[in-house]
C-alpha positions in Angstrom: 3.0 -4.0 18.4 1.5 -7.4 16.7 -1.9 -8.4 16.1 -2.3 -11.8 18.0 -5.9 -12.7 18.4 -8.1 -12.3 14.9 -11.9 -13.1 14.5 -13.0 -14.9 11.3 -16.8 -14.8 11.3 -17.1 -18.2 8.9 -19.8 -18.9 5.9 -19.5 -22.2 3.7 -18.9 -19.7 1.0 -15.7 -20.2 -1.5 -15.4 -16.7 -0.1 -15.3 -17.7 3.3 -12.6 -20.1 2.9 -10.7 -17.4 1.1 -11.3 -15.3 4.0 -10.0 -18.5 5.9 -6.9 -18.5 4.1 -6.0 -15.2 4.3 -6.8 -15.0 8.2 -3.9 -17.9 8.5 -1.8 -16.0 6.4 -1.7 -12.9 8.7 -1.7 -15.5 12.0 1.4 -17.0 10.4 2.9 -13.7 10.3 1.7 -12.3 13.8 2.2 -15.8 15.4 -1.5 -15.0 16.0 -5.1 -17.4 17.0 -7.8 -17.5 14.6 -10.8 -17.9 15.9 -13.6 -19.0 13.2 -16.6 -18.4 14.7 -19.8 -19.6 12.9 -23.3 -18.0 13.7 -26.3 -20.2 13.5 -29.9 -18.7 13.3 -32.0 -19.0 16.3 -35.1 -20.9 15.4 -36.6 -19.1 18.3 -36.2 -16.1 16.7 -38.5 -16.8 13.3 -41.7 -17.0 15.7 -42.2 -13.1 16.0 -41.7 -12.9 12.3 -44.8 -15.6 11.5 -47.0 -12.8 11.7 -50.6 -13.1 13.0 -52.8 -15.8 11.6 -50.4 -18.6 11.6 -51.3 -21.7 14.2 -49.5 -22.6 16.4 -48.1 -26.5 14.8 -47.6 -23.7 11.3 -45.2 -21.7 13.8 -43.5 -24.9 15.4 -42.9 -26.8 11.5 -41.2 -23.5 10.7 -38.7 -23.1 13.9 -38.0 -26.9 13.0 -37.2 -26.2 9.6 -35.2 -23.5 10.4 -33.5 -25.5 12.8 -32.8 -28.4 10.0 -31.3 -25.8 7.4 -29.9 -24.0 9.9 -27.7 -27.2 11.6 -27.2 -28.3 8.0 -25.1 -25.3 7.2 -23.5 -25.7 10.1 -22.1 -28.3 9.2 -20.7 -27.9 6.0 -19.3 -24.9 7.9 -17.4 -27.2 10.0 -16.5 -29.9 7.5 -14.9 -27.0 5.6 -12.9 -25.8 8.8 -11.9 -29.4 9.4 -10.6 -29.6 5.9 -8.4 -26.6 5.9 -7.0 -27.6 9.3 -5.6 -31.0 7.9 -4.6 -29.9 4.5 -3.1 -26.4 6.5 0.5 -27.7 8.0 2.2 -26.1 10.4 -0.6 -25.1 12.8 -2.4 -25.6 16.0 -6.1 -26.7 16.6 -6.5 -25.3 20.1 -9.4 -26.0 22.0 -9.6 -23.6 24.3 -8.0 -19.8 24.9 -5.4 -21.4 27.1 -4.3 -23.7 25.1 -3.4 -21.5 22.3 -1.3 -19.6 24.6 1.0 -22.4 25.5 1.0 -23.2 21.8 4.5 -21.9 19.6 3.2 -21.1 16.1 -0.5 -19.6 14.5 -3.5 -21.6 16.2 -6.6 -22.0 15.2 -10.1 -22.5 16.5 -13.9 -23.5 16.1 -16.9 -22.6 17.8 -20.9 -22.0 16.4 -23.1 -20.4 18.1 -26.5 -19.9 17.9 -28.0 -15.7 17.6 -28.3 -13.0 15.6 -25.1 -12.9 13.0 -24.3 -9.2 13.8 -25.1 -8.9 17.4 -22.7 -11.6 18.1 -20.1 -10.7 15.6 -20.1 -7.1 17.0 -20.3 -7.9 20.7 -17.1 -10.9 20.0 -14.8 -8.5 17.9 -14.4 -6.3 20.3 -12.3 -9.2 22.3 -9.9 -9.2 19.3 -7.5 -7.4 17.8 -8.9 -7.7 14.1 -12.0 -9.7 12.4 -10.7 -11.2 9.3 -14.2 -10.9 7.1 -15.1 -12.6 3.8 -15.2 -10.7 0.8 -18.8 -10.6 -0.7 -20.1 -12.5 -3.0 -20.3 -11.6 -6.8 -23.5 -11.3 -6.8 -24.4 -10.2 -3.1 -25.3 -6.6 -2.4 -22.4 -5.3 0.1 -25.4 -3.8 2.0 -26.5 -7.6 2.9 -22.8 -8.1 4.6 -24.0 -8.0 8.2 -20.9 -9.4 9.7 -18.6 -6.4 8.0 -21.0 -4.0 9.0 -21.6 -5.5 12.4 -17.9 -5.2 13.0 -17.3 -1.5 11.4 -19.9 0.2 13.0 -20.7 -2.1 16.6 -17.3 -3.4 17.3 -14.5 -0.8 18.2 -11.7 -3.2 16.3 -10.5 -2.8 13.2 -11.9 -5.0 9.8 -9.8 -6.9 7.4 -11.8 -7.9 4.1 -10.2 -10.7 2.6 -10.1 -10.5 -1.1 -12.2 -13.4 -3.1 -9.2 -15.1 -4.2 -6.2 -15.6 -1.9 -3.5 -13.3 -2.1 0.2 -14.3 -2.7 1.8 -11.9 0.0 0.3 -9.3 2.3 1.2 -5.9 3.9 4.9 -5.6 2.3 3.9 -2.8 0.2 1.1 -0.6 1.7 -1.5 2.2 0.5 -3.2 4.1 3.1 -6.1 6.5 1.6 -5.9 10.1 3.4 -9.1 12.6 3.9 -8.3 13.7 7.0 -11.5 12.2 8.4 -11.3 10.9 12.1 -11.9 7.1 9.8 -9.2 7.7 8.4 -6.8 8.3 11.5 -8.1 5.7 13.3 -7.6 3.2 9.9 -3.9 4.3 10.1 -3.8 4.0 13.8 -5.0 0.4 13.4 -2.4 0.0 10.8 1.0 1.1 12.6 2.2 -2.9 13.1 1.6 -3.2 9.3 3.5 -0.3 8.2 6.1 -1.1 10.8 6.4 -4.2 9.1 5.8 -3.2 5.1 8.9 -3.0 2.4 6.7 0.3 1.2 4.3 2.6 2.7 2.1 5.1 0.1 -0.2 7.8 1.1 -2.9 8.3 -1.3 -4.6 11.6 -1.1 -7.1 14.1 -3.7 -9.1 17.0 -3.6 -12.3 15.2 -4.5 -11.2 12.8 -1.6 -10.7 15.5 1.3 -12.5 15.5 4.2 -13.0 18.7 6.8 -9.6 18.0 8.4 -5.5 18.0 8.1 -3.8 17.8 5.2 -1.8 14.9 4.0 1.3 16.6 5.5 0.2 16.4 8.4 -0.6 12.5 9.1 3.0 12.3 7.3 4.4 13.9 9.9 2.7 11.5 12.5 4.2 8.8 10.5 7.8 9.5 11.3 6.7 10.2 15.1 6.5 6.1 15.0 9.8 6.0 12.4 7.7 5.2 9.2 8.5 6.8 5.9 5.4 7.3 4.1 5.4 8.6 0.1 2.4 11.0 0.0 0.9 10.6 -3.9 -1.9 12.5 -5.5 -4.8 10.6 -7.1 -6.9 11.3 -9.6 -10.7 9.7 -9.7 -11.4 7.6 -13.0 -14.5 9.3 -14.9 -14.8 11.2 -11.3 -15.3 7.8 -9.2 -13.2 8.7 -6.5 -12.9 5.0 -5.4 -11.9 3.8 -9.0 -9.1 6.3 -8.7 -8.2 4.9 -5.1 -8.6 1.5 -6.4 -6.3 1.9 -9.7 -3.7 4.1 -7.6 -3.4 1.0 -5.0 -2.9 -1.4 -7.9 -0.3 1.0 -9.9 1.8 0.9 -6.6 1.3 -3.4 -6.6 -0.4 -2.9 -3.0 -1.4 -6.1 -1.4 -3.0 -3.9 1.4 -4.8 -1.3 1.3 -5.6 0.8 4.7 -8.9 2.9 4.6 -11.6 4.7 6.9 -14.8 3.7 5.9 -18.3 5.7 5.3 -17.3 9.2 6.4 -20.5 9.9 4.3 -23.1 8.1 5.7 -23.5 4.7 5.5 -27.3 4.9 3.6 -26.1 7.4 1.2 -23.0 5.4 0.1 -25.4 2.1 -0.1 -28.3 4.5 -2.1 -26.1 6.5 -4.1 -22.3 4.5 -4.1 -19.3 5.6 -2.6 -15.9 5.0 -1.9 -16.3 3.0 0.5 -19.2 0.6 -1.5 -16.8 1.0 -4.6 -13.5 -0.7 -2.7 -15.8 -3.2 -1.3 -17.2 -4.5 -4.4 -14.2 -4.1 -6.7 -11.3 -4.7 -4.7 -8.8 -7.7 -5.7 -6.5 -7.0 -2.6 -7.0 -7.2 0.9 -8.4 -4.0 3.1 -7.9 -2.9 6.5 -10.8 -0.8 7.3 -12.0 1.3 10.3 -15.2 3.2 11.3 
């Protein structure tokens, strides 16, 4: 069981090269392909958003602007791509699919595209084994994330949020949060090559946490099914913020991964009213391996 072909939707974000980073981290470890793929907006699709009493020349200077700003990006995109690839070492720019297969070692890749950032995302993820997403910005809403949430709820495939700074290891010492929520399972499901691989595997688990579903016990008991010991500890929220408690229990352990399901609430009421899920994604320093 490895992970061998990760998506990295890019931005020309510091965020995104720490994304970028962490994406060849895990390649180096899978002997995996990166593939960065860069969305472009579609001039074509600002014309239904003109609204009525624009002329037509109004209509065409804005799909040419957008076109400008959006080519500019673009480009910084790939000149930050380019850079990382030559100060990298050690790996592959393939050019193609096929080419990364006949390649020994991590690869990586560039392509933009123009569309709409989630459709694509969603629809391309679900050719890979895990997208490798940046970690919002300080001062973004998570709700404005569309490539996360494009891959959690459109893709089938597992999410890896790369924290904003790059981490110094990854996936030797594990956390994987419990509720028994069908997230949850399938978040450890994703997981098994990681906790086949870690030094230390940790299941977190609370009342205030608990989902309609089995016991921590019980996914235990799964674990050694695939010959993983897995501590089961008991959290408690901080000031009842169930995802501070998570959050603080990871870091007590010195996690650098943290394996999650993600809005078992729904997704409105966690971005309306906060969650676990919208805590980790705002506060977390480590990297998380989330499922929907």
């Amino acid at each position: 069981m490895a992970y061998r072909r990760l998506l990295l939707p890019l931005t020309g974000t510091a965020a995104g090269e720490a994304a970028l980073a962490t994406a060849l981290m895990v390649a180096r470890i899978w002997n995996a392909h990166v593939h960065c793929l860069h969305v472009r907006v579609d001039a074509r699709d600002v014309a239904p958003l003109a609204g009525e009493g624009l002329s037509g020349a109004m209509i065409e200077e804005m799909m040419a602007a957008t076109e400008r700003e959006s080519g500019d990006r673009a480009g910084r995109v790939r000149a930050l791509f380019d850079r990382f690839a030559v100060t990298s070492g050690g790996v592959a720019i393939a050019d193609s699919a096929e080419t990364a297969l006949k390649t020994d070692g991590p690869t990586l890749s560039f392509e933009s595209i123009a569309g709409r950032e989630e459709d694509v995302v969603a629809q391309q993820s679900r050719l890979y084994d895990m997208a490798v997403v940046p970690h919002p910005e300080a001062d973004e809403d998570v709700s404005s994330s569309d490539a996360l949430h494009a891959v959690l709820f459109d893709s089938g495939r597992p999410v890896l949020i790369a924290p904003r700074q790059v981490p110094q290891t990854i996936g030797t010492r594990v956390c994987c949060a419990w509720n028994g929520s069908a997230e949850s399972a399938a978040a450890i499901a994703a997981a098994l090559p990681w906790l086949h691989r870690a030094n230390a595997v940790r299941l977190l688990y609370a009342d205030e946490y608990q989902r309609r579903g089995p016991k921590v016990d019980g996914i235990r008991s799964y674990l050694r099914w695939h010959e993983i010991e897995a501590e089961p500890v008991l959290f408690k929220p901080l000031t009842k913020d169930v995802g501070a408690g998570l959050l603080g229990a990871a870091r007590d352990f010195e996690a650098d991964l943290l394996c999650m399901g993600a809005y078992s609430h729904s997704r409105l009421r966690q971005l309306i009213l906060g969650g676990v899920t919208r805590h980790i994604l705002e506060n977390s320093d480590m990297p998380v391996l989330m499922c929907r």
